[in-house]
Legacy VTK file of the C-alpha trace (Angstrom):
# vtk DataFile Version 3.0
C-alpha trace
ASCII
DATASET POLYDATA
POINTS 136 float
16.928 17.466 4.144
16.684 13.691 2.728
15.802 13.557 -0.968
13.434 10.728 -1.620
11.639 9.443 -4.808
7.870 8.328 -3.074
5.580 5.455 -4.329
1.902 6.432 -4.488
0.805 3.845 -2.120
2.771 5.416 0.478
0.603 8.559 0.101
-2.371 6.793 -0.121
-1.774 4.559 3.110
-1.044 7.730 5.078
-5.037 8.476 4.221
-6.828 5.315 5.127
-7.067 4.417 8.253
-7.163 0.891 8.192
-3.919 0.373 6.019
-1.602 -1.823 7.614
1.332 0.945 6.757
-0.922 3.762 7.732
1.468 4.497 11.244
4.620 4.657 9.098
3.001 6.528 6.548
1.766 9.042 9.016
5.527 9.172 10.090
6.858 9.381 7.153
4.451 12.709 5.978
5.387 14.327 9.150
9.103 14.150 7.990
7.612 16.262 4.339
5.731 18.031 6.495
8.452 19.183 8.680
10.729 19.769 5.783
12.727 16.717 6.908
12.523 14.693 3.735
11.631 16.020 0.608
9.514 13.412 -1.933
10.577 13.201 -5.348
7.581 12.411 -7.648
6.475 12.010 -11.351
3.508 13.826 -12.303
2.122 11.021 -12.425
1.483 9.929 -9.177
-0.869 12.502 -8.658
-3.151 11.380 -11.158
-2.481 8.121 -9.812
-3.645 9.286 -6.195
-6.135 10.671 -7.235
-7.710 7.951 -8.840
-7.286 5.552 -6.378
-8.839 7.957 -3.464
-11.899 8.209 -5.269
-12.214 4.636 -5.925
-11.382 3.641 -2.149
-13.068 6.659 -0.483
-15.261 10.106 -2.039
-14.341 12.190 -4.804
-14.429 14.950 -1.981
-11.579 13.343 -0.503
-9.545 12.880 -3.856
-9.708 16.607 -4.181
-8.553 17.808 -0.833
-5.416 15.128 -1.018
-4.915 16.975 -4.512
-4.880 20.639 -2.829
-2.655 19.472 0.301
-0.141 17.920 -2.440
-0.567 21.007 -4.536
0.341 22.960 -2.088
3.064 20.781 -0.621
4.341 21.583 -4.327
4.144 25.245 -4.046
6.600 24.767 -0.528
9.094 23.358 -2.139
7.776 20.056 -0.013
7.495 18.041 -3.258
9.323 18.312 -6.627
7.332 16.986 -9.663
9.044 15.362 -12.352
7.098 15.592 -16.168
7.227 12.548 -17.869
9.503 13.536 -20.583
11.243 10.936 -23.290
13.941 10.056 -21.498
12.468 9.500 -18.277
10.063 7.682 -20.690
12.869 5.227 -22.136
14.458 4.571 -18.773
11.360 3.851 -17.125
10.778 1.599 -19.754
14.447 -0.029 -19.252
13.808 -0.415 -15.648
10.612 -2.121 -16.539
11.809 -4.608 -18.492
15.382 -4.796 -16.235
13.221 -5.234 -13.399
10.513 -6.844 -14.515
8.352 -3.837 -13.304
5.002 -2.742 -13.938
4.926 0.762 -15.927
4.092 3.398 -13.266
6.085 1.207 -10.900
9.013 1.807 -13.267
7.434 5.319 -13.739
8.109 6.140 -10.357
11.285 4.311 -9.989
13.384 6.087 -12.651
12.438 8.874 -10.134
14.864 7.182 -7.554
17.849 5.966 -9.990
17.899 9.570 -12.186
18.561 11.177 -8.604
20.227 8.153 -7.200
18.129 8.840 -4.235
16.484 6.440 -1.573
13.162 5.020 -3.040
10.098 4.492 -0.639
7.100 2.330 -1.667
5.256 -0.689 0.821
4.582 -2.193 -2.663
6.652 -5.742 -1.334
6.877 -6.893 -4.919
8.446 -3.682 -6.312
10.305 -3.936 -3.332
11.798 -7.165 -3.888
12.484 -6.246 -7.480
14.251 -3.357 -7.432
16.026 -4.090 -3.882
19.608 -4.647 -5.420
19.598 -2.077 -8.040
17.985 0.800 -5.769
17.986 2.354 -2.177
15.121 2.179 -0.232
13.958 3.829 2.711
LINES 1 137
136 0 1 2 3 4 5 6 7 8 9 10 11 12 13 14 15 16 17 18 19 20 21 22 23 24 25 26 27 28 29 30 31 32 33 34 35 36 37 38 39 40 41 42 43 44 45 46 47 48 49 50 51 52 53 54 55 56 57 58 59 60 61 62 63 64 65 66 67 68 69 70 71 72 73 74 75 76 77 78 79 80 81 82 83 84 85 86 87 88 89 90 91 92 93 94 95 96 97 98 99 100 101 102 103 104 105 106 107 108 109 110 111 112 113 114 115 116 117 118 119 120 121 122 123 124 125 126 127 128 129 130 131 132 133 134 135
């Protein structure tokens, strides 16, 4: 199984339709589903995901991406992170190495704690953390 640390927007493409990463997303939550890849996440993303689903489509829709992640959770499909101080301090490193924005960096330190493959269609992050991390 591939360990990888797993931008929100990823997530959130692989629920809207007209995202122009929504066919790679679906791809790439079929490989979670299928136990293929695990995704590596901070808490925070959820909160994250949440937030933006209800903004872009219903709160209804918010929730039942919450459950489906909750229980991707519960199978081992996704391991949560908390958000402790050190993750806190090298987030923050990574944000100023980087020139990141903070849950950018947030989810980031995910990728260089584990030194596992980072995925995210965010190009600027992208660009930014290209030399220093892996990405899928």
């Amino acid at each position: 199984m591939l360990d990888v640390a797993v931008d929100t927007n990823v997530f959130i493409a692989s629920l809207l339709e007209q995202d122009q990463f929504h066919a790679d997303a679906i791809s790439f939550i079929e490989r979670i589903e299928t136990k293929q890849c695990r995704a590596h996440l901070s808490c925070i993303v959820l909160v994250e995901l949440a937030g933006a689903l209800s903004r872009r489509v219903t709160e209804t829709a918010a929730r039942e991406a919450l459950e489906i992640m909750n229980g991707w959770i519960a199978e081992g499909k996704i391991k949560l992170y908390e958000l402790t101080k050190k993750r806190m301090a090298r987030a923050a490193e990574l944000a100023i190495q980087l020139k990141l924005r903070g849950m950018d960096a947030i989810a980031c330190q995910i990728a260089d704690e584990f030194t596992i493959p980072f995925k995210s269609y965010d190009e600027e992050v992208t660009k930014r953390i290209g030399r220093q991390l892996e990405l899928l």
